[in-house]
VOGU-3710 file (C-alpha; in Angstrom, 3 decimals, decimal comma):
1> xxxxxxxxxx> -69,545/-62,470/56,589  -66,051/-63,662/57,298  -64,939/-64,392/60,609  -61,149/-63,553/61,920  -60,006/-65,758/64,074  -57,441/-63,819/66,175  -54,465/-65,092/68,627  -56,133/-65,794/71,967  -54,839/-64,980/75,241  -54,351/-68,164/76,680
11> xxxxxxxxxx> -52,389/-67,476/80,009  -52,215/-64,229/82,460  -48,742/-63,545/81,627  -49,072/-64,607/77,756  -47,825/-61,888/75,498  -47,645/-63,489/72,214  -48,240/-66,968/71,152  -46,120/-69,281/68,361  -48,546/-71,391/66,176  -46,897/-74,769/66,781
21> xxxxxxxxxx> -49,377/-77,129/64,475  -52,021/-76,325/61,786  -54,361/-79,319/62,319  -56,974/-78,143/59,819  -56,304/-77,589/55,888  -57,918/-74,424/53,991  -60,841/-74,895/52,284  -62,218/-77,668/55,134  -65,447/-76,755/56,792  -64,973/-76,607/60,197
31> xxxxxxxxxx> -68,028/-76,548/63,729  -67,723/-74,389/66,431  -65,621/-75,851/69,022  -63,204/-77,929/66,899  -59,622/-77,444/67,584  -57,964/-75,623/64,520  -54,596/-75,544/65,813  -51,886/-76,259/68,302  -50,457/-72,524/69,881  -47,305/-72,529/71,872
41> xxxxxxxxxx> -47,622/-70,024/74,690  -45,185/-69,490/77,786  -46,596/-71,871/80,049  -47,584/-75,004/77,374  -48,941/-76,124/74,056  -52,623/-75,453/74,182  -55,272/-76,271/71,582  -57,221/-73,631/69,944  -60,709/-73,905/69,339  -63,145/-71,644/66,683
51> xxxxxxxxxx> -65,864/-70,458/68,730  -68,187/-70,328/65,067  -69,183/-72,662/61,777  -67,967/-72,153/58,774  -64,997/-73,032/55,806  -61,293/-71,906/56,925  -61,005/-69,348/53,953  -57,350/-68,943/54,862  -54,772/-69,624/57,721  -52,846/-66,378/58,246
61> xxxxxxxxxx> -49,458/-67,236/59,864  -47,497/-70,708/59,007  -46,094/-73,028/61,890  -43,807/-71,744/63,758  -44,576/-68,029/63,470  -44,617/-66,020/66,961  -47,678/-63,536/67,364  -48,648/-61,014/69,461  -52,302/-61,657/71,426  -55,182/-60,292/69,298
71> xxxxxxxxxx> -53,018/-60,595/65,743  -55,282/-62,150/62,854  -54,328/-66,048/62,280  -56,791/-67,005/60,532  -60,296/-66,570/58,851  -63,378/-68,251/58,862  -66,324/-67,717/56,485  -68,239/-69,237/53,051  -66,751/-70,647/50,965  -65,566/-68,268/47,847
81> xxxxxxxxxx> -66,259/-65,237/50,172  -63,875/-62,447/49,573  -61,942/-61,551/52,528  -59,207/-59,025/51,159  -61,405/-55,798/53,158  -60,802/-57,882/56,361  -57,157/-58,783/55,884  -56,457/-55,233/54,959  -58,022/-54,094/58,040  -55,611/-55,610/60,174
91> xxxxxxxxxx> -52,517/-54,529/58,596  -49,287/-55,624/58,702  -48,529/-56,051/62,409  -49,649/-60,152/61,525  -46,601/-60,789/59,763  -47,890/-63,019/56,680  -51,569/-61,430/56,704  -52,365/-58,562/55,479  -50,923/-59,343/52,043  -52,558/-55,843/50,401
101> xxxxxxxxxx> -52,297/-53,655/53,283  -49,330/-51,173/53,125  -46,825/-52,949/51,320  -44,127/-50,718/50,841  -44,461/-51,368/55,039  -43,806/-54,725/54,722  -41,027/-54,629/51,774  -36,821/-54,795/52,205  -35,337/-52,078/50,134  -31,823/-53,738/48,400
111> xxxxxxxxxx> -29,134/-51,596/47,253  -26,801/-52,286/43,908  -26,577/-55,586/42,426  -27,912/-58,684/43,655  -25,742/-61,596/45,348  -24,766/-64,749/44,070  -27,954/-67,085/43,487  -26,062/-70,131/45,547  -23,870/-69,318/48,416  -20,275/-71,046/48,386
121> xxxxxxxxxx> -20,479/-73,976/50,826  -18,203/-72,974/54,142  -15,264/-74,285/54,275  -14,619/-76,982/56,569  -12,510/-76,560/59,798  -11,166/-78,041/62,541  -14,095/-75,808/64,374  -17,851/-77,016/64,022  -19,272/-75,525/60,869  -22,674/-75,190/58,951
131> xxxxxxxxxx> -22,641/-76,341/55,400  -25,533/-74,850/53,384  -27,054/-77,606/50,697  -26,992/-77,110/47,291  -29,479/-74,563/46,499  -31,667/-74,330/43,196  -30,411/-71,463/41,214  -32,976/-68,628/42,092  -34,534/-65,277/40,651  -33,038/-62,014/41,765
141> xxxxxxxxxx> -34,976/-58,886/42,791  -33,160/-56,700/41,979  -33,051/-55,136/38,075  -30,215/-55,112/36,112  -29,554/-51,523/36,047  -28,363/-51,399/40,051  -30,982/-49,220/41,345  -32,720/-50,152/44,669  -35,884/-52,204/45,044  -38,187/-52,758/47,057
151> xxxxxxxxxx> -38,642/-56,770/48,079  -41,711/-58,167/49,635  -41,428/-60,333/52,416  -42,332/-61,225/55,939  -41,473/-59,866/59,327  -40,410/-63,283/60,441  -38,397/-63,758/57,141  -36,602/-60,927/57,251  -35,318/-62,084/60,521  -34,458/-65,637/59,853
161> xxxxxxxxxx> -32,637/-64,156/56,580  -30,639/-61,672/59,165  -30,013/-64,572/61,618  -28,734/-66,952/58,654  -26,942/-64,205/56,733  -29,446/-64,703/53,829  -29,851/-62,580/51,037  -33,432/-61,783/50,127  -32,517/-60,641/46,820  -31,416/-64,006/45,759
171> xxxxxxxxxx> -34,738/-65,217/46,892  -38,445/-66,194/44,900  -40,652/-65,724/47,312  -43,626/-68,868/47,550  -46,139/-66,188/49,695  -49,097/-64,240/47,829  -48,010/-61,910/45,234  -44,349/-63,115/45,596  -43,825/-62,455/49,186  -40,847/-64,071/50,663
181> xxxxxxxxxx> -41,851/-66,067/53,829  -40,850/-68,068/56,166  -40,871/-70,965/54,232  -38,579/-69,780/51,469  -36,229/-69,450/53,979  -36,381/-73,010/55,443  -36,000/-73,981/51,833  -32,523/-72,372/52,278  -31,740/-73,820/55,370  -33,288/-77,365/54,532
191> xxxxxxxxxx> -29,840/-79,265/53,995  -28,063/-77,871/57,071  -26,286/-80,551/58,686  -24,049/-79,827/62,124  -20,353/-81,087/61,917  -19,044/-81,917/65,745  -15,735/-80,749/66,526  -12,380/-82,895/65,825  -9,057/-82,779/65,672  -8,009/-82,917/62,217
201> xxxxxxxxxx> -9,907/-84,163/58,930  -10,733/-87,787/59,474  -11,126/-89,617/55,841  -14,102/-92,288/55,779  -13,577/-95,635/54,398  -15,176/-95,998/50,593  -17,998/-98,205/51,788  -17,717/-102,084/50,728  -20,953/-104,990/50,604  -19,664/-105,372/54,329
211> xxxxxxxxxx> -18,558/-102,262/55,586  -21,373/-100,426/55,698  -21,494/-96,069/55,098  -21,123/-94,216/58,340  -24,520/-93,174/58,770  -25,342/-89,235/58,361  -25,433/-86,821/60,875  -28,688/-85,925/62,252  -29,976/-82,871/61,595  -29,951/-80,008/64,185
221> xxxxxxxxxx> -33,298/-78,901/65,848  -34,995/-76,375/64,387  -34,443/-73,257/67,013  -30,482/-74,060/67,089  -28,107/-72,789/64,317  -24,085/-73,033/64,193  -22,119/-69,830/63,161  -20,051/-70,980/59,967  -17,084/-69,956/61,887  -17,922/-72,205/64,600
231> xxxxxxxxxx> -17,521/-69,919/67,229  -21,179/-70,482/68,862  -24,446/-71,951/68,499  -27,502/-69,845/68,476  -30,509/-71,167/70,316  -33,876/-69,287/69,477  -35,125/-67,963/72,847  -39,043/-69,828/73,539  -42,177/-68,155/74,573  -41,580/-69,684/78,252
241> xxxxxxxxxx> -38,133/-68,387/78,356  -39,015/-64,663/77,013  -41,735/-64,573/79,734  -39,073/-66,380/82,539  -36,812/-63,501/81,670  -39,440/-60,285/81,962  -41,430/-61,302/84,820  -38,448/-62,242/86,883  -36,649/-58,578/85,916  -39,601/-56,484/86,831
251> xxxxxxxxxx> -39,786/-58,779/90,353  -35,911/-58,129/90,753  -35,659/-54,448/89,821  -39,326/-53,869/91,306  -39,632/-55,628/94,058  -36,905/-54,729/97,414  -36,145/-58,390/98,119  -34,554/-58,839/101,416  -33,658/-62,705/102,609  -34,269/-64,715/105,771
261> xxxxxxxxxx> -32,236/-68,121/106,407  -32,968/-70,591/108,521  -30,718/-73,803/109,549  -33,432/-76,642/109,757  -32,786/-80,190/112,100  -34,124/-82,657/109,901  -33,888/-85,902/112,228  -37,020/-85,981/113,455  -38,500/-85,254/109,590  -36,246/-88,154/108,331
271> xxxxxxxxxx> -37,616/-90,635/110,663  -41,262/-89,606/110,408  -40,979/-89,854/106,648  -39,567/-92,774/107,089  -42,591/-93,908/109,121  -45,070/-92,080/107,017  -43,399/-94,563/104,024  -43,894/-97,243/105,261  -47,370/-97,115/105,826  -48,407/-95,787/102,567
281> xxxxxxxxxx> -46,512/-98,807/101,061  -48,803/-100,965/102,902  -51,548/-99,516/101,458  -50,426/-99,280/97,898  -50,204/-95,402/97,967  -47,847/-93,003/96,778  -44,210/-92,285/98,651  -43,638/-88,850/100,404  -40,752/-87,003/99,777  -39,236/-83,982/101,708
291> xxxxxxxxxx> -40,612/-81,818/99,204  -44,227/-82,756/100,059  -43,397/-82,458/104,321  -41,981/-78,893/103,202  -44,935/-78,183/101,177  -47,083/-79,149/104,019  -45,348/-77,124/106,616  -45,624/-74,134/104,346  -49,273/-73,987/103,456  -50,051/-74,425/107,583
301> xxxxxxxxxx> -47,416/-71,798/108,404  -49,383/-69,592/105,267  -52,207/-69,881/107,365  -51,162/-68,817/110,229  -49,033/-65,889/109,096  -51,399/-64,232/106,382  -49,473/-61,424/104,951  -46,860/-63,969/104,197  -50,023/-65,403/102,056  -50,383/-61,740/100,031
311> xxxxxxxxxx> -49,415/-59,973/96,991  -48,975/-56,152/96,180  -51,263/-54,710/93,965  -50,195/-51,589/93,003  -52,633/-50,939/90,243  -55,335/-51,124/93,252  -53,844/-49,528/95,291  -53,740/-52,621/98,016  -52,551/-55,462/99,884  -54,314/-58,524/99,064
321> xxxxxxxxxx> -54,565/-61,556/102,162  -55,789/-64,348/100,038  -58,534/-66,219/102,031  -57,103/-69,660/100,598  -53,494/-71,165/100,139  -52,308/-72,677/96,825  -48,396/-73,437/97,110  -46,713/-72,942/93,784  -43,868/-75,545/93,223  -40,944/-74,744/90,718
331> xxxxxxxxxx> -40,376/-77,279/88,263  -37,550/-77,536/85,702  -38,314/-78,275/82,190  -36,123/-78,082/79,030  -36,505/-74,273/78,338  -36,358/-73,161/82,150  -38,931/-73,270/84,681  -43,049/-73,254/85,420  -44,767/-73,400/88,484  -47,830/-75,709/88,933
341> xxxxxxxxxx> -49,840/-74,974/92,178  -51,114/-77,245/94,350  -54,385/-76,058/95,485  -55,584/-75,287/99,086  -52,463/-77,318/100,391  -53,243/-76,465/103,846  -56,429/-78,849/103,503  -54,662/-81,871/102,005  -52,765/-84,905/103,349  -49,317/-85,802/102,643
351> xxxxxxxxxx> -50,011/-88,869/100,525  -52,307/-86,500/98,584  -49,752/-83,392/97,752  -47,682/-85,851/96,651  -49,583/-87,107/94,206  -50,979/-84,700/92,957  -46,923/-82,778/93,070  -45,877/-85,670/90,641  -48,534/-85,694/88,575  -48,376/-82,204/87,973
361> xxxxxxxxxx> -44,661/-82,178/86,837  -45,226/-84,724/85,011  -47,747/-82,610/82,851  -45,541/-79,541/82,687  -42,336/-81,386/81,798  -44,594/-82,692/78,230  -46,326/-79,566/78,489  -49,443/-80,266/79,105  -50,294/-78,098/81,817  -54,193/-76,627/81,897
371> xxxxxxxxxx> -53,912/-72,498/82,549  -55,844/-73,151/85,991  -52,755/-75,507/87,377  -49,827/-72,990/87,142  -52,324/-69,699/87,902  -53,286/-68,374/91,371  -50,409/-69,017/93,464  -50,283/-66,974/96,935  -46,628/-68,481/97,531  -43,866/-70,288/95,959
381> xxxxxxxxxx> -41,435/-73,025/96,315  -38,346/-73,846/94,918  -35,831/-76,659/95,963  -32,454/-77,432/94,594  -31,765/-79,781/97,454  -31,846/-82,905/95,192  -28,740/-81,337/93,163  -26,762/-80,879/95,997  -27,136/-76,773/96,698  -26,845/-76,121/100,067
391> xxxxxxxxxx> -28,414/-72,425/99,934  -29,627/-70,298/97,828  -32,002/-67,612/97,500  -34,388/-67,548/94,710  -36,680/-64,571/93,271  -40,114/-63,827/94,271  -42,941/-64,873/91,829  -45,089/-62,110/91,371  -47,724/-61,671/92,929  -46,556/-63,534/95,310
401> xxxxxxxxxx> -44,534/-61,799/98,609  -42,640/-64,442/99,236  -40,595/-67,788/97,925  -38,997/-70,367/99,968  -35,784/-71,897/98,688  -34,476/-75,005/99,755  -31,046/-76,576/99,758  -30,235/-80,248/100,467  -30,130/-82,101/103,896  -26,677/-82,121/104,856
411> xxxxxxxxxx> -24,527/-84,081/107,666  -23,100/-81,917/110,134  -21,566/-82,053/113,217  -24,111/-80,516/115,863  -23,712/-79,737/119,632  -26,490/-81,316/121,983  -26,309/-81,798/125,562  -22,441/-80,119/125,422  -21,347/-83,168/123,145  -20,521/-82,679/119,211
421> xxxxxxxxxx> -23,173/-85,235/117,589  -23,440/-86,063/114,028  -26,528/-84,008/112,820  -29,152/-83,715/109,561  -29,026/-80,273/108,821  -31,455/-78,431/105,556  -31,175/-74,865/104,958  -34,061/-72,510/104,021  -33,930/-69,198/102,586  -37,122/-66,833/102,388
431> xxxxxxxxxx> -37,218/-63,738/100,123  -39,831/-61,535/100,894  -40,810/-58,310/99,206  -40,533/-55,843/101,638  -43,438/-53,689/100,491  -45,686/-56,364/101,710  -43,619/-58,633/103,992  -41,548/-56,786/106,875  -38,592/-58,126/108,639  -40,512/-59,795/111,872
441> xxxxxxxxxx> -43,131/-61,435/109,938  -41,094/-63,314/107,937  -38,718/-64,327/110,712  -41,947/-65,743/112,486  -43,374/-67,391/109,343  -40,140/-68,946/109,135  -39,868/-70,067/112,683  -43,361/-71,542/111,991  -42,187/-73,585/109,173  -39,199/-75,242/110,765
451> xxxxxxxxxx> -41,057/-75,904/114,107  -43,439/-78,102/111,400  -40,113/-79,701/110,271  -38,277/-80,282/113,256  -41,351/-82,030/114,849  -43,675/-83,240/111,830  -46,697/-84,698/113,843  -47,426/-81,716/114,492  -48,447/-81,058/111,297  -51,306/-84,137/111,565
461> x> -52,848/-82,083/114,691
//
């Protein structure tokens, strides 16, 4: 009996998943447990493991394709075992599978005559530009006598076509019974090179036994393609950043944020990191930044101020006080931001949360992050001191209540004793939901956290 192997969900805020790597071929007999495939979701690039024996009769969706959770990517079974019943039962909603299901569903209808087989190259400008390779002449789909037909191709190849300006008609689709996919269209788009912007036409040098060619351009990534007019790059958007951009709208236009900021005196923190330093150096451990004394201060505060340490279920109907404090920490990475937690904070050492803070940006910056290090937050972190921001407010990670944002240690002039002084000043800015977090409590969670700060050995009692 064959076996579909469907698109996992592989994170709690995983929608759809991109099948980054095939790592088996079809046709190779495969045990339960082996890892099939690399899938791309919005957190990191997770293996995929078969949870049954058997031959890979057929892998569904190519590289790169984006699927929704629960869509059929591939199927397991004997080998020679027909599996058209179970394609057909999933239909088209898997892009490449269903191959016999509905196809008028999954077919472009073209009007009148077909386009040129090769596109004319775009002219070059003083403006970047895309110049499309040469392009083996191609089979229309369209009949000679004008009418409209019907061509059969992807979901994901009808929208690289649209993105690229390709006409399907010109195309001969590779897929099963002719079906254009998405490789047809990277066939297209194979010779794309990027020209960088200049001032007028520069003409190379004919190239001479010692002067050698100036070497070729590199190609462009993948996800990035240059309007022929020049006038912009497009930049595909990434399962991390789709997910950034929803779950931070519904906390934004769903949650009443309202902001607390506090103006923090950082001497005493400077000079008991500074202490704190030099000790671990002498025993060969790792250094402390402010980060980890703010991280510190937070989880201890978290206890002590609990529906700081909540989230707002709505579906429930309640207010959950988690019994244990994991402090997420924001973490930039190429397409935008994750948040690996560091777990029951209030219960480790300095020298420990930071450790265990680099170790996990190091991870999410290659992606390599394991679901249970960004999940289960009951707060958040983020801090944009490093790049100079002096305040900021950020926007509450659901399900958290709250987020702290923190902007850089600054030097100030300060009044103590009646006499200006120079100071060491950090600002801190709390956004709270205000279904869960009312105005008081946060001021005293806050007031908490920068008595920590503004006398750290406290935080070793």
């Amino acid at each position: 009996m064959a076996i579909p192997v469907e698109m996992p969900k592989m994170s709690d805020t995983m929608e759809e998943g991109v099948l980054a790597a095939w790592l088996v071929e079809e046709g190779q007999k495969i045990s339960a447990g082996d890892v099939v495939a690399q899938v791309e979701t919005d957190k990191a690039t997770m293996d995929l493991e078969v949870y049954d024996d058997g031959v890979l009769l057929k892998r569904v969706i190519e590289e790169g394709d984006a699927v929704p959770i629960g869509c059929l990517i591939a199927v397991l079974g004997k080998e020679g075992e027909d599996i058209s019943a179970l394609l057909a039962s999933y239909g088209e909603g898997n892009g490449e599978a269903a191959v016999e299901a509905a196809p008028v569903e999954s077919e472009t209808e073209v009007a009148g005559p077909p386009a040129p087989a090769t596109p004319p190259p775009a002219p070059v400008t003083p403006q970047a530009s895309v110049v499309p390779a040469p392009v083996a002449p191609v089979q229309a789909a369209t009949p000679s006598n004008g009418n409209s037909v019907r061509i059969k191709s992807s979901p994901l190849a009808r929208k690289l076509a649209k993105e690229h300006g390709i006409d399907l008609a010109s195309l001969t689709g590779t897929g099963p019974e002719g079906r254009i996919v998405k490789r047809d269209i990277e066939t297209v788009l194979g010779g794309v090179v990027v020209r960088a912007p200049r001032a007028e036409p520069v003409q190379a040098p004919p190239p001479t036994a010692s002067v050698p060619a100036p070497p070729k351009p590199a190609a462009p990534p993948a996800t990035v393609a240059v309007a022929a007019d020049g006038t912009h790059e497009s930049v595909r958007i990434s399962q991390m950043r789709k997910t950034i951009a929803r779950r931070l709208a519904e906390s934004k236009f769903t949650s009443p944020h309202f902001y607390l900021t506090a103006d923090v005196d950082m001497e005493n923190a400077i000079a008991f990191r500074a202490q704190i330093n030099e000790k671990a150096a002498a025993q060969d451990l790792g250094r402390v930044s402010f980060n980890d004394l703010i991280t510190k201060s937070c989880a201890l505060a978290l206890r002590q101020h609990p529906w700081v340490n909540a989230s707002w279920m709505e579906d429930q109907g309640e207010v959950h006080l988690h019994n244990d404090v994991h402090v997420a920490i924001a973490v930039a990475v190429d397409e935008g931001l994750i948040t690996p937690v560091i777990r029951h904070a209030d219960r480790k050492g300095l020298a420990l949360i930071g450790s265990e803070t680099k170790a996990l940006a190091a991870r999410a910056r290659s992606k390599e992050l394991q679901p249970d290090e960004w999940s289960g937050s009951t707060f958040s972190t983020s801090n944009l001191g490093m790049f100079g921001i002096d305040e900021f407010t950020a926007i509450i990670n659901p399900p958290n209540a709250c987020i702290l944002a923190i902007g850089s240690i600054r030097d100030i002039p300060v009044v103590k004793n009646g006499a200006v002084v120079p100071g060491k000043r950090m600002k801190v800015t709390l956004s709270c939901d205000h279904r869960v977090v009312d105005g008081v409590t946060g001021a005293e969670f806050l007031a908490t956290v920068r008595g920590y700060l503004e006398d750290p050995v406290t935080m070793l009692l």
